[in-house]
PyMOL commands that place a pseudoatom at each C-alpha (Angstrom):
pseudoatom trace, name=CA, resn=UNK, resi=1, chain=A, elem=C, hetatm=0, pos=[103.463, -105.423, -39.617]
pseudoatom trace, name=CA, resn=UNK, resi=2, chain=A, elem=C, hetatm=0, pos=[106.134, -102.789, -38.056]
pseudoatom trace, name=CA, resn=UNK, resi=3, chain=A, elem=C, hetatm=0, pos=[105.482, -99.187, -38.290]
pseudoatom trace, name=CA, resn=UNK, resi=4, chain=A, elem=C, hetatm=0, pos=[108.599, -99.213, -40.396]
pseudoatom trace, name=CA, resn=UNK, resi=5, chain=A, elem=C, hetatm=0, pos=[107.658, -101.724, -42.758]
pseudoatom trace, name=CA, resn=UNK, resi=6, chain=A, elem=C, hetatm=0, pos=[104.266, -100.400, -43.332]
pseudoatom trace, name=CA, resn=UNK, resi=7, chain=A, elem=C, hetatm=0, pos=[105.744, -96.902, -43.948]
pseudoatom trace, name=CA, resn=UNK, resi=8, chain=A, elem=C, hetatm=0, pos=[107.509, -98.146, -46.889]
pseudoatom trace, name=CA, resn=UNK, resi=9, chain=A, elem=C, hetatm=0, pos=[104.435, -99.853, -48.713]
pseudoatom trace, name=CA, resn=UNK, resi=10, chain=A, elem=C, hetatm=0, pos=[103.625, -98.169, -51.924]
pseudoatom trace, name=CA, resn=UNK, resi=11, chain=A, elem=C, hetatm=0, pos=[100.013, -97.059, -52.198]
pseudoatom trace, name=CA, resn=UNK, resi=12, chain=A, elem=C, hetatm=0, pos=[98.622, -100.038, -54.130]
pseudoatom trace, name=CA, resn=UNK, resi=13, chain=A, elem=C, hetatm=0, pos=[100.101, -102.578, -51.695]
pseudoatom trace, name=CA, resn=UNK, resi=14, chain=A, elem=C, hetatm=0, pos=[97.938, -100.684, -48.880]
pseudoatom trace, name=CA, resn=UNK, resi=15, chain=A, elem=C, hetatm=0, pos=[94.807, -100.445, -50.972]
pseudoatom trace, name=CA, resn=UNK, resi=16, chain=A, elem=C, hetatm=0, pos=[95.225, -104.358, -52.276]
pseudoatom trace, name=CA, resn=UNK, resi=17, chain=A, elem=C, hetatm=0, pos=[95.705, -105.263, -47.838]
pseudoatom trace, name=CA, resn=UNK, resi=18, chain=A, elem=C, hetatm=0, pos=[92.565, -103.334, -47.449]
pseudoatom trace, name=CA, resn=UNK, resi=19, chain=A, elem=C, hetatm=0, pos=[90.749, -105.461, -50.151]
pseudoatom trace, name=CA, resn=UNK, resi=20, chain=A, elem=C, hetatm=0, pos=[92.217, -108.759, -48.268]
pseudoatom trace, name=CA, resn=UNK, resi=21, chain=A, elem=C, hetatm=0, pos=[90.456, -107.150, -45.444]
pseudoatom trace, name=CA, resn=UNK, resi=22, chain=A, elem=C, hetatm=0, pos=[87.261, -106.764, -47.213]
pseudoatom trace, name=CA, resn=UNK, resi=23, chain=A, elem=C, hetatm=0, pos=[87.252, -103.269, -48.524]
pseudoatom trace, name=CA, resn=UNK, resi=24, chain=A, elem=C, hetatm=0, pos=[85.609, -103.933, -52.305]
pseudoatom trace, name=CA, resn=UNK, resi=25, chain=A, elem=C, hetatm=0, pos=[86.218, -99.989, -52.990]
pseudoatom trace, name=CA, resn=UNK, resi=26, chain=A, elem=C, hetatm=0, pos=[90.003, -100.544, -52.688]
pseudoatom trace, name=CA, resn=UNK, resi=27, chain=A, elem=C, hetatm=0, pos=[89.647, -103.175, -55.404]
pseudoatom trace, name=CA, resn=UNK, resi=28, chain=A, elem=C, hetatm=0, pos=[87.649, -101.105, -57.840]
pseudoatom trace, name=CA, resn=UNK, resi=29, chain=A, elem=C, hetatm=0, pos=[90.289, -98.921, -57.073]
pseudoatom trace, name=CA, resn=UNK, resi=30, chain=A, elem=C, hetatm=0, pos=[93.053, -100.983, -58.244]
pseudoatom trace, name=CA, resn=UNK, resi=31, chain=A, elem=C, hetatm=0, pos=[90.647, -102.312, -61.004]
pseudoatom trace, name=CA, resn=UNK, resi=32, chain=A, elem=C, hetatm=0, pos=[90.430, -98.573, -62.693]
pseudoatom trace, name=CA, resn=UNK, resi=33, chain=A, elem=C, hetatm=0, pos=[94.253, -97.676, -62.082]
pseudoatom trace, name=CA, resn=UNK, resi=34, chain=A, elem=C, hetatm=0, pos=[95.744, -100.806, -63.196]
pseudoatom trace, name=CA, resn=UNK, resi=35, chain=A, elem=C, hetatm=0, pos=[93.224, -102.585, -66.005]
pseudoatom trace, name=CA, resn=UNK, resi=36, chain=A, elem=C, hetatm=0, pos=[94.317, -100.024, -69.050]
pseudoatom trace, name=CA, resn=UNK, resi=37, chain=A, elem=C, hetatm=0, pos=[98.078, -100.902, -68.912]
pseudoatom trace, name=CA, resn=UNK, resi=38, chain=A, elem=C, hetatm=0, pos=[97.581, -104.369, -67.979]
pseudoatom trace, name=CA, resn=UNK, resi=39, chain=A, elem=C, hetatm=0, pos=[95.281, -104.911, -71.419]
pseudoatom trace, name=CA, resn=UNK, resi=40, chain=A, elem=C, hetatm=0, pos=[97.922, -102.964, -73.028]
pseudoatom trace, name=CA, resn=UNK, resi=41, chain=A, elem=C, hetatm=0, pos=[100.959, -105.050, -71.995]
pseudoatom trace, name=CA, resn=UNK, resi=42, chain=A, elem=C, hetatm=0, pos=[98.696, -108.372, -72.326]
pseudoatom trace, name=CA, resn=UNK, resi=43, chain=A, elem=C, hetatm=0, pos=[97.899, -107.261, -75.865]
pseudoatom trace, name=CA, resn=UNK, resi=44, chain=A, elem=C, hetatm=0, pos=[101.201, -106.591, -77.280]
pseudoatom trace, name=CA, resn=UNK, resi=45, chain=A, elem=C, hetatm=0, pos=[102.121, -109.825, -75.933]
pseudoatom trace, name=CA, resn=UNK, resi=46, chain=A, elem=C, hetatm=0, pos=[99.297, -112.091, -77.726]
pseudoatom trace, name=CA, resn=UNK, resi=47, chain=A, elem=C, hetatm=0, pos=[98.505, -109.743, -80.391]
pseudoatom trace, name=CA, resn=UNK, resi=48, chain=A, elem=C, hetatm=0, pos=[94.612, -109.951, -80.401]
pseudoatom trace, name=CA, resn=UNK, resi=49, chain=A, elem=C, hetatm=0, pos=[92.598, -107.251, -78.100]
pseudoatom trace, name=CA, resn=UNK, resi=50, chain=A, elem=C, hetatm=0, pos=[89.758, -109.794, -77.445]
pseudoatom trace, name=CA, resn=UNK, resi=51, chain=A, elem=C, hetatm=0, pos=[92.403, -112.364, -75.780]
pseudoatom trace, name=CA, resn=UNK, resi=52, chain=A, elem=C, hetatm=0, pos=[93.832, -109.333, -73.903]
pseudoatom trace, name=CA, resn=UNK, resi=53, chain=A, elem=C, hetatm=0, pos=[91.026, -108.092, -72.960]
pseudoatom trace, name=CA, resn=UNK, resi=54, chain=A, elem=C, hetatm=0, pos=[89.523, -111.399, -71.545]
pseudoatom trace, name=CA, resn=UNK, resi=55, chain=A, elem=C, hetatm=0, pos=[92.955, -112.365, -70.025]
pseudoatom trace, name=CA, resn=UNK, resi=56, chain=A, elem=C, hetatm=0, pos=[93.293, -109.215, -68.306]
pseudoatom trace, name=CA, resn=UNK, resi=57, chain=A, elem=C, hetatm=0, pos=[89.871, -109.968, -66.854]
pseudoatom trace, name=CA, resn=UNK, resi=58, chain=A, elem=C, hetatm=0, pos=[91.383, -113.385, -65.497]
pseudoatom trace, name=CA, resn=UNK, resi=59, chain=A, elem=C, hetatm=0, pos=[94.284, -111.406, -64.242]
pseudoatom trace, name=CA, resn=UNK, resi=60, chain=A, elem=C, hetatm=0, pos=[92.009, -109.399, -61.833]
pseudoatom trace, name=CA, resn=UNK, resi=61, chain=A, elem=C, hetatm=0, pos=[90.066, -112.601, -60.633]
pseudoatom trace, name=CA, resn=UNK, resi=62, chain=A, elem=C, hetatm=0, pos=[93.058, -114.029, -59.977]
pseudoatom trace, name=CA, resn=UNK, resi=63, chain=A, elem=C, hetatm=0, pos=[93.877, -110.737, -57.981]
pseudoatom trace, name=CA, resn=UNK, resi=64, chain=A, elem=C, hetatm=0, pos=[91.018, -111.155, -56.350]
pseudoatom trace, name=CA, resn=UNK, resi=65, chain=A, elem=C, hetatm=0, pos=[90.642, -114.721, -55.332]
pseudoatom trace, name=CA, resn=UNK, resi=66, chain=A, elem=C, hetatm=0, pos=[94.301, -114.449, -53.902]
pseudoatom trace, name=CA, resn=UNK, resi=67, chain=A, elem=C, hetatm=0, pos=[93.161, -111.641, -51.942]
pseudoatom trace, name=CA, resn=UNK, resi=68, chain=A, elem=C, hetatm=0, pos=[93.318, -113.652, -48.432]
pseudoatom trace, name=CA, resn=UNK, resi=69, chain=A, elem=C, hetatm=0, pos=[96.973, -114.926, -49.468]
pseudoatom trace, name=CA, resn=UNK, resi=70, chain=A, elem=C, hetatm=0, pos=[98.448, -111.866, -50.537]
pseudoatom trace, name=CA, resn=UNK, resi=71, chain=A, elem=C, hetatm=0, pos=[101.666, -110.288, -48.686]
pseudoatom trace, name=CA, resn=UNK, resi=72, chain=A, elem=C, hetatm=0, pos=[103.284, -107.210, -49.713]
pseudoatom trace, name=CA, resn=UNK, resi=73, chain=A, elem=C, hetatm=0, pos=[106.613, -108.481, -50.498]
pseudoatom trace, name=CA, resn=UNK, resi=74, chain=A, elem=C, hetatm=0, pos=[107.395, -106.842, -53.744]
pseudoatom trace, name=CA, resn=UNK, resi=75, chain=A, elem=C, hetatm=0, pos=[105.794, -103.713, -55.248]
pseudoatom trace, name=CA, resn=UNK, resi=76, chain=A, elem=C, hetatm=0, pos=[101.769, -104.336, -56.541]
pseudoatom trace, name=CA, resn=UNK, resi=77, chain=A, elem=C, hetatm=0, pos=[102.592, -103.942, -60.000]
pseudoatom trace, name=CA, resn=UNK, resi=78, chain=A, elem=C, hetatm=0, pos=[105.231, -106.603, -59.574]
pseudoatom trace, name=CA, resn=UNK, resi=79, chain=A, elem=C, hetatm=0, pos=[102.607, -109.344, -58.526]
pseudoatom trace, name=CA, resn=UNK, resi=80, chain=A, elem=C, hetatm=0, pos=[100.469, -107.994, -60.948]
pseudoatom trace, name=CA, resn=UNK, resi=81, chain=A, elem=C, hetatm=0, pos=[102.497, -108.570, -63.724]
pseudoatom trace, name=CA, resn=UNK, resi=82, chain=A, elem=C, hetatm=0, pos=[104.216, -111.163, -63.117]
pseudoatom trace, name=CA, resn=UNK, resi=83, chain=A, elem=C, hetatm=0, pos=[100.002, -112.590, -63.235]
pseudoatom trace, name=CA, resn=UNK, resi=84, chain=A, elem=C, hetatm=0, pos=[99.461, -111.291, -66.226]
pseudoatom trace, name=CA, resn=UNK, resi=85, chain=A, elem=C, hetatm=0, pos=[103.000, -112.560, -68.028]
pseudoatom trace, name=CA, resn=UNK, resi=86, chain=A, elem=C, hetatm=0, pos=[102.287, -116.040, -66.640]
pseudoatom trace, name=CA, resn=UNK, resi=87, chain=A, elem=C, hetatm=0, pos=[98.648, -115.801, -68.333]
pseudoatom trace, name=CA, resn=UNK, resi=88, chain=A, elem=C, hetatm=0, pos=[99.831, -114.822, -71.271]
pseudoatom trace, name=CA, resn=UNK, resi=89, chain=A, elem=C, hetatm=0, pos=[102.589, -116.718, -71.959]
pseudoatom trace, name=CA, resn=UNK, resi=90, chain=A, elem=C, hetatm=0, pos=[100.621, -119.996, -71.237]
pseudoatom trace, name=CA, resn=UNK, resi=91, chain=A, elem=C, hetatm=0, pos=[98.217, -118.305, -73.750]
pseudoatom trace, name=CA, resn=UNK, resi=92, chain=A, elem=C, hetatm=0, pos=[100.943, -118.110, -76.222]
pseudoatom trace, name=CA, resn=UNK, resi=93, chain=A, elem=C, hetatm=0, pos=[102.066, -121.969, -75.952]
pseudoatom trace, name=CA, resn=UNK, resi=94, chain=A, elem=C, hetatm=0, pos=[98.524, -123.265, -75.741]
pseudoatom trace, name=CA, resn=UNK, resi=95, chain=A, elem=C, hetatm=0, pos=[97.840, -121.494, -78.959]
pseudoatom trace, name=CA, resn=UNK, resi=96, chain=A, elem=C, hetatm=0, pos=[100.914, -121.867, -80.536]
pseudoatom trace, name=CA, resn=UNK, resi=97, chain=A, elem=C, hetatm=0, pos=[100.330, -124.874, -82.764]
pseudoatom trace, name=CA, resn=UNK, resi=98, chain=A, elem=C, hetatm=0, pos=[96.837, -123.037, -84.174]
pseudoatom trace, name=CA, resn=UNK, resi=99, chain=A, elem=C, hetatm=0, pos=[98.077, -119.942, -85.829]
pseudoatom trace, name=CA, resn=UNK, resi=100, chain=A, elem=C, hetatm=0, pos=[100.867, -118.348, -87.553]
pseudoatom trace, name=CA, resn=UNK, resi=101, chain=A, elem=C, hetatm=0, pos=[103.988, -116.104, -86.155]
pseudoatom trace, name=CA, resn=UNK, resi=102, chain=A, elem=C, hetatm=0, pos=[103.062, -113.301, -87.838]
pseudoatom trace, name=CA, resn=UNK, resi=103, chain=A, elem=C, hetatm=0, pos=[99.851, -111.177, -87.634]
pseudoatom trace, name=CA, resn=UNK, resi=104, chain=A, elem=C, hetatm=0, pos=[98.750, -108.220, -89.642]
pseudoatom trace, name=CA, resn=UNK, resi=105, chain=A, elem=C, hetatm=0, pos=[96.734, -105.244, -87.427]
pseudoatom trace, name=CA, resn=UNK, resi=106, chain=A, elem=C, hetatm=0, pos=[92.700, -105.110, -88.546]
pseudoatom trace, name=CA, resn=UNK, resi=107, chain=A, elem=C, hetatm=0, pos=[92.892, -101.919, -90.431]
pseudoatom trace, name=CA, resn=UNK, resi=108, chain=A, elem=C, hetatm=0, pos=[94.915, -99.350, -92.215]
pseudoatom trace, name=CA, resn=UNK, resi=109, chain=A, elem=C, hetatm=0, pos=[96.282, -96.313, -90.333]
pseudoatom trace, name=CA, resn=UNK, resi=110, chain=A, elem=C, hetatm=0, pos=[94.349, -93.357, -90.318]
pseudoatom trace, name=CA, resn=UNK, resi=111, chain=A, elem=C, hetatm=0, pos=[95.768, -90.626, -91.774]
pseudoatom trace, name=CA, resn=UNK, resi=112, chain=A, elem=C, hetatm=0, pos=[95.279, -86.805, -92.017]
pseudoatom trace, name=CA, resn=UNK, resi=113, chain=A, elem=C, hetatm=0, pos=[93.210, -85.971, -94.502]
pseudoatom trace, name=CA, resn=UNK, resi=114, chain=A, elem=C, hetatm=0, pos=[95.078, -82.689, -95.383]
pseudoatom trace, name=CA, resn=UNK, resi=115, chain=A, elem=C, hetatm=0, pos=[97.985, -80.574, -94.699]
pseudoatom trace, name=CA, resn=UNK, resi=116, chain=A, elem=C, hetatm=0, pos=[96.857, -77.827, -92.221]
pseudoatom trace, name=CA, resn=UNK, resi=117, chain=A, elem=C, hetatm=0, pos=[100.631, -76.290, -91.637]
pseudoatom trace, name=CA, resn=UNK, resi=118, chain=A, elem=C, hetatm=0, pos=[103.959, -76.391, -92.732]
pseudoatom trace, name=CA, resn=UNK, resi=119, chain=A, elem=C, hetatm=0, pos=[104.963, -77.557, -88.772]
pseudoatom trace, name=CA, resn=UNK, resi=120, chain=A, elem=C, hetatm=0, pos=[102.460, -80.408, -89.451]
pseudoatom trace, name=CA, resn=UNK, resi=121, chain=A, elem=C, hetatm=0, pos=[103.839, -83.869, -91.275]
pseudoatom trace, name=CA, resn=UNK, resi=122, chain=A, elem=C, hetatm=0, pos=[102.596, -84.587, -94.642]
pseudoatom trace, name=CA, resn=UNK, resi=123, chain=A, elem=C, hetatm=0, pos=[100.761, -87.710, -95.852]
pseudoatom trace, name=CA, resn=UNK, resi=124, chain=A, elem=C, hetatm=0, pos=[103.694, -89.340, -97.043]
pseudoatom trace, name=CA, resn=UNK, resi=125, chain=A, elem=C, hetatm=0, pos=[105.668, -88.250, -93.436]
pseudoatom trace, name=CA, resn=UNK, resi=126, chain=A, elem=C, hetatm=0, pos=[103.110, -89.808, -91.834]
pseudoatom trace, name=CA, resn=UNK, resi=127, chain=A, elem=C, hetatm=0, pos=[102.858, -93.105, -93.528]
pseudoatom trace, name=CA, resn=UNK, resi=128, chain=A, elem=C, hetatm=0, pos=[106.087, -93.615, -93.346]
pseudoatom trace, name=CA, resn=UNK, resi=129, chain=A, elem=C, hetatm=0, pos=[106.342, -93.315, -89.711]
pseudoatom trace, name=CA, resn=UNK, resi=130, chain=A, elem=C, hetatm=0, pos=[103.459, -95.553, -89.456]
pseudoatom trace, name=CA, resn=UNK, resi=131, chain=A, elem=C, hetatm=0, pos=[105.055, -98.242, -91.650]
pseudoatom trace, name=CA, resn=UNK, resi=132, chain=A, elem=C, hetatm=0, pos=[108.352, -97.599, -89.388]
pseudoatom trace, name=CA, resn=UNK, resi=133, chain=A, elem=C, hetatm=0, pos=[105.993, -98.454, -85.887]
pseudoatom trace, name=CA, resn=UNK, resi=134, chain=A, elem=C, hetatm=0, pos=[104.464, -100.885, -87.604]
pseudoatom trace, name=CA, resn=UNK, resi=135, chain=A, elem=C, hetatm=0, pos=[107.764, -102.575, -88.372]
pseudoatom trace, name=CA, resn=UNK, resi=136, chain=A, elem=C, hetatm=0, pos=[109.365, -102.148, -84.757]
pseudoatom trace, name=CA, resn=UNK, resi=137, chain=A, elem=C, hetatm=0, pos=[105.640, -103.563, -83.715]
pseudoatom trace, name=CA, resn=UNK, resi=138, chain=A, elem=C, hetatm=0, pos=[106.354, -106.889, -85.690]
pseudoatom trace, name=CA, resn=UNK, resi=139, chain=A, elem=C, hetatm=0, pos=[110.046, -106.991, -84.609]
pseudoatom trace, name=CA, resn=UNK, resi=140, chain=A, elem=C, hetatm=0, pos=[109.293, -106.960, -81.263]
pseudoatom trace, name=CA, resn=UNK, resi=141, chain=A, elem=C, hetatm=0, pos=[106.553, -109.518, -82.030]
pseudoatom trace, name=CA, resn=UNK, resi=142, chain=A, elem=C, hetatm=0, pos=[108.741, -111.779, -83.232]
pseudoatom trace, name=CA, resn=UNK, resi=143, chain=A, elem=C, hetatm=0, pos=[111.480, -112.187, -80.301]
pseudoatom trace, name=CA, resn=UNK, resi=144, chain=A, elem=C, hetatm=0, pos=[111.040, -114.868, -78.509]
pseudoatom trace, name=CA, resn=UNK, resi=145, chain=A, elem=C, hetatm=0, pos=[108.455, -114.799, -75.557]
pseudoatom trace, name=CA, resn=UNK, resi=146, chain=A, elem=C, hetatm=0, pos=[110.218, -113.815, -72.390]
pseudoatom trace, name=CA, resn=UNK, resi=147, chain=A, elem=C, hetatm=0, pos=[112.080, -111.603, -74.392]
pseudoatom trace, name=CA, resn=UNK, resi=148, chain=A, elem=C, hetatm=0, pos=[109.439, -109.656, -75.774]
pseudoatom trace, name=CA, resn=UNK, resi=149, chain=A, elem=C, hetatm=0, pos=[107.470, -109.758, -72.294]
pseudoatom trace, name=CA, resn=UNK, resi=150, chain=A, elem=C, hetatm=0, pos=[110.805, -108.104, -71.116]
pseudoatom trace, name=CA, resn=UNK, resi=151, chain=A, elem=C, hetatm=0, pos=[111.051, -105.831, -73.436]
pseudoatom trace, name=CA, resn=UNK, resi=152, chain=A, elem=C, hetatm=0, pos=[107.221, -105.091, -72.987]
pseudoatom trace, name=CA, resn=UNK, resi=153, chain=A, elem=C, hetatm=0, pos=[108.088, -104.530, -69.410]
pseudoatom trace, name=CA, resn=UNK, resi=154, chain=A, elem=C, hetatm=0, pos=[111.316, -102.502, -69.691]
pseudoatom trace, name=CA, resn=UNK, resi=155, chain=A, elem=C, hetatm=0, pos=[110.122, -99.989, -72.723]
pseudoatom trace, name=CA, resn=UNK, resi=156, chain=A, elem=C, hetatm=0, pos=[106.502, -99.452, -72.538]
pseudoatom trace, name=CA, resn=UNK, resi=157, chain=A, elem=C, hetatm=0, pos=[105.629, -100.080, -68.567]
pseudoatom trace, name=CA, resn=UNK, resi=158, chain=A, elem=C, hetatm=0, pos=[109.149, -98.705, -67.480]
pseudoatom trace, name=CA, resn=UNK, resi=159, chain=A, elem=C, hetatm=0, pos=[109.803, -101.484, -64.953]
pseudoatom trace, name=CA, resn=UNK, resi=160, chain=A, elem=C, hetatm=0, pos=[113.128, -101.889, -63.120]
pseudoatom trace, name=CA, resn=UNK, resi=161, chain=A, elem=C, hetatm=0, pos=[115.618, -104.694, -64.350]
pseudoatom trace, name=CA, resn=UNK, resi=162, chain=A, elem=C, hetatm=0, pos=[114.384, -105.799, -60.486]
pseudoatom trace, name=CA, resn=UNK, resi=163, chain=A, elem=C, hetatm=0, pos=[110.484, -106.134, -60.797]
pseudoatom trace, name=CA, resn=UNK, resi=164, chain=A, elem=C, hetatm=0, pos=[111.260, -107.598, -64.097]
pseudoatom trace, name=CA, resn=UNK, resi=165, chain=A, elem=C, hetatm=0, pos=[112.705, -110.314, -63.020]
pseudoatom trace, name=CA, resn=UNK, resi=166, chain=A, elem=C, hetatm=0, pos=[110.491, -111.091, -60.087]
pseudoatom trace, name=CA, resn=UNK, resi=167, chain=A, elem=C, hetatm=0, pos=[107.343, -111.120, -62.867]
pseudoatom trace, name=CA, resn=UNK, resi=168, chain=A, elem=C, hetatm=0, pos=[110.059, -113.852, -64.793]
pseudoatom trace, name=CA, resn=UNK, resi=169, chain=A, elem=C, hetatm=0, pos=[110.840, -115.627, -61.872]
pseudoatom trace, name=CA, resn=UNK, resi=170, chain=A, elem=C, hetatm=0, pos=[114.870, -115.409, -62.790]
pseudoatom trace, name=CA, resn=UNK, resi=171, chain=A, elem=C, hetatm=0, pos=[117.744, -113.033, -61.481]
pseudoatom trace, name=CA, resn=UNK, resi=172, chain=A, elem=C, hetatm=0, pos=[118.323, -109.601, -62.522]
pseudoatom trace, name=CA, resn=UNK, resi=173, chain=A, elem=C, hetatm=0, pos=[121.662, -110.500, -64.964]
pseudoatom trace, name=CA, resn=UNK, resi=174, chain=A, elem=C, hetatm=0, pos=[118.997, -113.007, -66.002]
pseudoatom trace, name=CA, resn=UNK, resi=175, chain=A, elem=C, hetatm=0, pos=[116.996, -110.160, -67.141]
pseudoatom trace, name=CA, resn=UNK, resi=176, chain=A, elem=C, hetatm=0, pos=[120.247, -108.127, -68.331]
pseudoatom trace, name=CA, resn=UNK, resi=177, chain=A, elem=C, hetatm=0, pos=[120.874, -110.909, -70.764]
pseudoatom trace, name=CA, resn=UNK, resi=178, chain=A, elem=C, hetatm=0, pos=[117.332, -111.292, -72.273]
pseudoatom trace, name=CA, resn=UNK, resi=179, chain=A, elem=C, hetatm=0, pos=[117.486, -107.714, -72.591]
pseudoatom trace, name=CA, resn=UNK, resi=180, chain=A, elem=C, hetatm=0, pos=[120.735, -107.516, -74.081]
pseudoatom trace, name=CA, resn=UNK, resi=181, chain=A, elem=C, hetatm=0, pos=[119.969, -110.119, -76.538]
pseudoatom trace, name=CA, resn=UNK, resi=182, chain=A, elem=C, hetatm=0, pos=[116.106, -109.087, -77.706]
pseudoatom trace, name=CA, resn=UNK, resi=183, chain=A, elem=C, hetatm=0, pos=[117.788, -105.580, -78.207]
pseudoatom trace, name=CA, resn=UNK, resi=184, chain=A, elem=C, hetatm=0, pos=[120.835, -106.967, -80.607]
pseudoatom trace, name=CA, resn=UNK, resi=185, chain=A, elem=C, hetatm=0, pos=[118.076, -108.651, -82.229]
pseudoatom trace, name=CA, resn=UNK, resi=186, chain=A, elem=C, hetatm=0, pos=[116.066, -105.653, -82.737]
pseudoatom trace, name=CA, resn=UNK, resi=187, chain=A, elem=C, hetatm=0, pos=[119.051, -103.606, -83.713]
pseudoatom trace, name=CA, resn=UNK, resi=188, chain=A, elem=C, hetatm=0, pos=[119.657, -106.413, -86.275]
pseudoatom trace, name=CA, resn=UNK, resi=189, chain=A, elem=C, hetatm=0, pos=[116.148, -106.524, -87.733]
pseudoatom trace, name=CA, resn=UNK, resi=190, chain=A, elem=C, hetatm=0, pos=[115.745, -102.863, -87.746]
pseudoatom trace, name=CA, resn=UNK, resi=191, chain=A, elem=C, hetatm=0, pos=[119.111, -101.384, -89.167]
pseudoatom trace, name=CA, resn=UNK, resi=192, chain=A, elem=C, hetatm=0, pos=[117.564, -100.135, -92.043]
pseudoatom trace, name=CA, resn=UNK, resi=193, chain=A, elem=C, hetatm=0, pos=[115.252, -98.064, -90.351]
pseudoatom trace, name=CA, resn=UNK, resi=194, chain=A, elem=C, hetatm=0, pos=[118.509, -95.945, -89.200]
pseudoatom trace, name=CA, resn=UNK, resi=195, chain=A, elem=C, hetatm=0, pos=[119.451, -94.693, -93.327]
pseudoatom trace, name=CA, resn=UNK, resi=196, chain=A, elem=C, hetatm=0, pos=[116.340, -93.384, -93.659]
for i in range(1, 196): cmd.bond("trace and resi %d" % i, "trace and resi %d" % (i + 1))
show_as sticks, trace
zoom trace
């Protein structure tokens, strides 16, 4: 690899090459900077934190195992994800004929137990909000899956219309579309939201 080429790497490209060359520390590196978000993004696509957190360990053996293969030709968190999408979509179809669309979260929300301020919200503020996440939570649970994984990508992991579409394996307009429809969809199923 050219000076030039090498110069442009971004830092988690050069520690995954120094794993391929044996360097274990470089992968517990990656490991602790990477296994948080990738959990994250994993569960909001299958909606159980078990399954994410078990795929998101297969997602680092994969890493792993393709250490030998792996080439620097897009970004790290670009391979990565595009690993962890594939995982969990497959996931998602294998397990699509044994549950239900829609799933309810564990608990309630916690909530304040009192006032301490004006400045602070009360109670009712604060349930409301959490019924309002809780309802842009489902809608974006319910879009179909590569648009949800790219809205997953684009809104909560801030990914360029670009790595997004390597992780899909289609084109960026590709992308531009899925976007463009999974947001008229949300727009749709959350107009309420905006009166109140």
């Amino acid at each position: 690899m050219g000076v030039a080429a090498a110069a442009t790497l971004d830092y988690d490209a050069e520690l995954m090459l120094r794993v391929k060359e044996g360097d274990g520390t470089s992968f517990g590196v990656l490991l602790e900077k990477h296994r948080a978000s990738v959990i994250h993004f994993v569960y909001r696509l299958v909606q159980e934190q078990a399954v994410a957190e078990e795929l998101a360990q297969e997602v680092f053996l994969r890493v792993y195992r393709s250490r030998s293969s792996y080439a620097p030709t897009a970004k790290f968190k670009t391979w990565l994800f595009r690993i962890a999408t594939h995982l969990a979509l497959n996931w998602l179809r294998d397990e699509r004929h044994a549950r239900g669309q829609e799933r309810l979260d564990d608990g309630p929300a916690d909530l304040p137990a009192r006032q301490i301020s004006d400045r602070r919200p009360s109670v009712e503020q604060e349930m409301v909000r959490e019924v309002k996440r809780e309802e842009i939570r489902r809608a974006v649970a319910a879009l179909p899956e590569k648009q949800r994984a790219a809205v997953l990508m684009h809104k909560y992991e801030e990914m360029e219309y670009t790595q997004i579409a390597k992780v899909l394996g289609c084109s960026d307009s590709a992308v531009k579309s899925l976007l463009f429809r999974a947001y008229e969809t949300l727009r749709a199923r959350l107009a309420h939201m905006e009166a109140t």
